[in-house]
Every structure is written in structure tokens, then in C-alpha cells.
N, C-alpha and C positions, 0 to 999 in steps of 0.2 A: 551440223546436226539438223535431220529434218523437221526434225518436232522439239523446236525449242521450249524452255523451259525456267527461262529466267531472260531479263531485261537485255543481256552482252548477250545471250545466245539468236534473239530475237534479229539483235542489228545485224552478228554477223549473218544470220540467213538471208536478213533483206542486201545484205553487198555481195554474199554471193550471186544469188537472185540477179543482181544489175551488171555481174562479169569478173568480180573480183575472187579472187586474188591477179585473177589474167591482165584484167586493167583495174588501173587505179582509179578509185572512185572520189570525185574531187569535191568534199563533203567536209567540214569542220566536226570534229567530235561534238564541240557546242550545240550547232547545227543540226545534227543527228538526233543529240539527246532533245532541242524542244519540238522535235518531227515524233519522238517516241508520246513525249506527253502529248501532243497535240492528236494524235492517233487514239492512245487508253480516251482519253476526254470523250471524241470523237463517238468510240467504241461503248463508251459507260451512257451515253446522251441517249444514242440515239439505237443502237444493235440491243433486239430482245433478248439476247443473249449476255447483256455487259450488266443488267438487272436482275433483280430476282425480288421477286413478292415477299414480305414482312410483316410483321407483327409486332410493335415493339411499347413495354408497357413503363409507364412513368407513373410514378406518384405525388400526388400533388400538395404542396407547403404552403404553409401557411403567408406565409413569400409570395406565392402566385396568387393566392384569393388578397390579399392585401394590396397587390397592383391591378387586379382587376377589378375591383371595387372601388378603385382608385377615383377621386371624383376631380375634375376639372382645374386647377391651380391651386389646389391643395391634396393633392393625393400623392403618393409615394407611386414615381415609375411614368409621372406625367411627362411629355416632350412638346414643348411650345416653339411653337411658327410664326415669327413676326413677319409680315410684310409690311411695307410703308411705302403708300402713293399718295399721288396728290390728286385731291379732287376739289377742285377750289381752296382748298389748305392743305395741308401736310396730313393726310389721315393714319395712323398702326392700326393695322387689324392682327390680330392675335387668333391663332389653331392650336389647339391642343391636340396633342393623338395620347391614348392609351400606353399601358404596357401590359394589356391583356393577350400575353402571346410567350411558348416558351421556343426555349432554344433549341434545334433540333441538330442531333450531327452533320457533320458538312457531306457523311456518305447518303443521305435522304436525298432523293432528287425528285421525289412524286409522295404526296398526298393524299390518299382515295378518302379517307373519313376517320370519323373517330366513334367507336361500337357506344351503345348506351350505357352511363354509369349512373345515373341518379335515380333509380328506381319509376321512372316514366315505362315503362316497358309490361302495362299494364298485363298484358298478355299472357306472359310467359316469367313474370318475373319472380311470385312465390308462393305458398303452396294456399293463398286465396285468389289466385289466377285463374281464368277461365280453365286454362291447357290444362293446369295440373285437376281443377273439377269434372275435366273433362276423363280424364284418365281412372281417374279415384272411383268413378261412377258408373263410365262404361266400359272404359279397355279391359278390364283386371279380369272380364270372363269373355270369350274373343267372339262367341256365338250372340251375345248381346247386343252387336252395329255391328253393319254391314261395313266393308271397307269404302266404298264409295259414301254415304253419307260421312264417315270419319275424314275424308277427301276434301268434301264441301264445305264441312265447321272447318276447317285447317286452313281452307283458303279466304272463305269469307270472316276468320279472325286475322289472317294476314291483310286482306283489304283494310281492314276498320285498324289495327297497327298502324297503316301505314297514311291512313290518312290522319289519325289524328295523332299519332305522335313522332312529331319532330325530326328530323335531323339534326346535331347538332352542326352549328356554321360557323365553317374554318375558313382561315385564308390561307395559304402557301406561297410563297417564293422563293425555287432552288438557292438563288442569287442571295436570298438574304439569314438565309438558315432559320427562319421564325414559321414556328405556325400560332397564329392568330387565335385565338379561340373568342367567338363572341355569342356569349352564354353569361347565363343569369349566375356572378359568379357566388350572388348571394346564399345560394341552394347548395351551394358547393363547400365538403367540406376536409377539409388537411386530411390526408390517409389516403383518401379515397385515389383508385388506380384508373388512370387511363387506358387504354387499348386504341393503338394507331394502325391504322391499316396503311401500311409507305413501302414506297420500292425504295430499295438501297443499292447503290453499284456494288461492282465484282471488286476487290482489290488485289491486284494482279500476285502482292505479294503476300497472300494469301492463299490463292487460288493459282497455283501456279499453270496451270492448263488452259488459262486467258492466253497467257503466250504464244501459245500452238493453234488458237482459234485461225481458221483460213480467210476469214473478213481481212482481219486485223495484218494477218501477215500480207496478203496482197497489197493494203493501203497503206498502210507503211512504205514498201517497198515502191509506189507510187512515188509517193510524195519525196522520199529520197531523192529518187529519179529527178522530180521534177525540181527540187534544190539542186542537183544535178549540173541541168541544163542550167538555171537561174545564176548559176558562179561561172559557167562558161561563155554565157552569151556577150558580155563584155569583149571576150577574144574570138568575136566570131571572124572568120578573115584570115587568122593568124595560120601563118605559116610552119610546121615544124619540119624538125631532120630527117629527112625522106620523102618529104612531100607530103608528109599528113598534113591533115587539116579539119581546125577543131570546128564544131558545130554546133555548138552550145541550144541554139534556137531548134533547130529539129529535133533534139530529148527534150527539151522544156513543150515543147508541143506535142510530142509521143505522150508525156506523160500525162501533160493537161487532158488529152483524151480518153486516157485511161482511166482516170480521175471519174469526168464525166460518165462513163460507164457506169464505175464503180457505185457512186453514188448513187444513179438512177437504180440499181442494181440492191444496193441500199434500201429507196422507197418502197418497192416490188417485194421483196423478197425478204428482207431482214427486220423493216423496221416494224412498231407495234401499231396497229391499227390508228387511224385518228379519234378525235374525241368525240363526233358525229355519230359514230357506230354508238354511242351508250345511247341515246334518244331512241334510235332503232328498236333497240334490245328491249328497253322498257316498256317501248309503244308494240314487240312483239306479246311481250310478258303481258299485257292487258285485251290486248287482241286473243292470245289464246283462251287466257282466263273466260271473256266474254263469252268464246264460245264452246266452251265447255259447260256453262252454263246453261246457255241456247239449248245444247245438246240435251243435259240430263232434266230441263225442266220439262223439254218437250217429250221425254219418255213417261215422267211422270203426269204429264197433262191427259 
């Protein structure tokens, strides 16, 4: 089938792909199956397409502000680091880490932030907010301000936002399934809902149409290949009935190349930008702002 659709239709495309049923493809089912995970892995890492953007909302226990408030060798959730050197004697030095941090599913693999929950959000957050005085007083009849003044309070409340309140600061690592949170967890209180901004992978068995993606299917079918070659090359040399002669090292090198393609193929083309480009983006966002400014102050001059 050309458009596979589950895990066995997947592999057999990729052995047909390589000549089979015509030749036998000298491949362990084992084999096979940790070339399939190593591929989804692969495909969920690094292909804009193996993620997808999220929103995912948690509520926070009385459990979590009780480890994050956690104080030093006497708090619930503490984890101590002994090390012991010698520096003219035998010295312990003793670390404490937190457990200000929750657990997050093993399908989160990215991070971006966590939205404002504690009422900081002077701006916008209720009906004695600038935004909403602003609305109450002059939007409600439309000839009363101009759109472009409405433009200018909009943005110059988003500057004074942004500089004086906070980001909250997280830490992430895919590897450890924890996001960190280190915030004042005193302010914080049990009920109150988080809002995560995370990419989550595809689950193929889920989403059955990961299968049929043409990344996925050509890399796979690579890396076959090149376990392929990797089980032959040991008989390279070898003789069989008729004068064949196996060649283990030339698929194992056909593939490696294709491989290398692949992936550069990969960087170019599939994968999501680097983390460089946000710098950009924010230094454009203030760049234009400025001069938008420039512009409408010098009409009004």
C-alpha cells in the first residue's frame, strides 16, 4: 500500500521500497522494529510536522505551594547533594535543590512560557484597568477617538506591560519531564490555573497519517537500507551459487549517502527555525514600534 497507515504497513512499504518481495531483505524484525522507533523519535525531535503547538492547563495543590515554599533541610520536596573533598582535612559540603517544579507528560518536548496568573497583569486584568477605562469612556461612541490615537494608548500600554511586569521564569528539560517554576510560590494560591504554552509530539497511534508522511517514509527506508548493508558487510567477498557476490559495504555506503542528504534536507527544509530568530523578531517588534512613533509624532509636530 502506498499510503500507509499503521506501524506493519509502514515497514512493508519501506521493504518494498528496497526490492522485496524480489530480494530478500536481510533485516531482523528486531532490527526493523528499533529503526521504526528510532525514525518516529527522529521525526517527533526534530520535523515541524511531528509537533504541533498547545495549550495545556493545570491546577495548582496545595502539594505544589508546600514544595515550593519548601525551605532548605527542613522542607517537604528538598533533595540534598553531598559532596566530600579534602582540603587539608576531610571537608562535606552539602546542596540542596528545590522541588519547585511539576511534572509534565513525556509527550511535551518544548516549553515557550507560562501566561500570567496572579493578577500582575495591571493592564488588562479588571474592570479598574487602564484597557477596560479606556473602553468605558471612549470606545462606547466610535466618533469620540480617532483609530490611530486608540493605536498609540494600545501600544504605549503594551510597552509600560512589558516592562514592568515580569515574565514568569521556568526551566525545561525534555529529558527530565519537569518544568521548574521559580516564582514567589508565597503569592500563589491552591485552585488557581496555569496556562502552559508547549509543543507536544504527534502519536503516530493516534494520528494515523504520521505514517504516510514522505519525511518519515523515505528515512526509514534509509536507515533499513543502511542496517541492510551493516548485516552484510561481514560476508563481503563471499561467494554464492552462480557467481553472485554479496556486497554488504556498497548499500551500507549508498545508504550512508542518502542518509546525509536526507538530513541536510532535513535542516533546509523541514526543520523549525533556530532559537536566534526570536532575538530578531523582538528587536524587529521594537524597531518598528520606534518608528511608528518617529512617524506619527513628526506629523503631529
Amino acid at each position: 500500500m502506498a499510503q500507509p497507515s499503521s506501524r506493519q504497513e509502514l515497514i512493508d512499504y519501506c521493504k518494498r521500497k528496497l526490492g522485496a518481495p524480489v530480494l530478500e531483505i536481510n533485516v531482523a524484525d528486531e532490527q526493523i522494529e528499533d529503526l521504526v522507533d528510532d525514525a518516529i523519535q527522529f521525526f517527533q525531535e526534530r520535523h515541524f510536522d511531528g509537533v504541533y503547538p498547545t495549550f495545556l492547563k493545570y491546577q495548582i495543590t496545595q502539594d505544589d505551594i508546600d514544595r515550593g515554599r519548601a525551605q532548605p533541610t527542613t522542607g517537604v520536596g528538598i533533595s540534598t547533594i553531598t559532596v566530600n573533598h579534602n582540603v587539608g582535612l576531610t571537608t562535606q559540603f552539602n546542596f540542596y535543590e528545590g522541588g519547585n517544579y511539576l511534572q509534565i507528560p513525556p509527550s511535551v518536548i518544548g516549553v515557550n512560557k507560562i501566561f500570567h496568573f496572579d493578577g500582575t497583569n495591571t493592564i488588562t486584568n479588571n474592570m479598574f484597568s487602564v484597557k477596560y477605562q479606556l473602553f468605558l469612556n471612549d470606545i462606547y461612541y466610535w466618533g469620540s477617538t480617532e483609530l490611530l490615537t486608540y493605536a498609540m494608548v494600545k501600544t504605549y500600554l503594551e510597552d509600560i506591560e512589558f516592562l514592568l511586569t515580569t515574565q514568569k521564569q521556568i526551566r525545561f528539560n525534555k529529558r527530565q519531564d519537569r518544568l521548574y517554576l521559580d516564582i514567589d510560590w508565597g503569592s500563589v494560591t491552591a485552585g488557581t490555573y496555569l496556562i502552559i504554552d508547549c509543543y507536544r509530539t504527534l502519536d503516530p497511534s493516534d494520528y494515523s497519517r504520521v505514517w504516510n508522511d514522505s519525511f518519515l517514509k523515505m528515512y526509514l527506508t534509509s536507515l533499513i537500507k543502511k542496517q541492510w548493508g551493516q548485516n552484510l558487510i561481514k560476508f563481503q567477498g563471499v561467494k554464492l551459487p552462480g557467481g553472485v557476490e554479496l556486497n554488504g559495504r556498497q548499500i551500507y555506503d549508498d545508504a550512508q549517502k542518502e542518509l546525509d542528504v536526507i538530513m541536510e534536507k532535513m535542516s533546509n527544509t523541514y526543520e523549525l527555525p533556530p532559537l536566534d530568530m526570536i532575538g530578531w523578531y523582538v528587536k524587529s517588534i521594537f524597531s518598528t514600534r520606534i518608528k511608528f512613533r518617529t512617524i506619527v509624532n513628526s506629523k503631529f509636530d
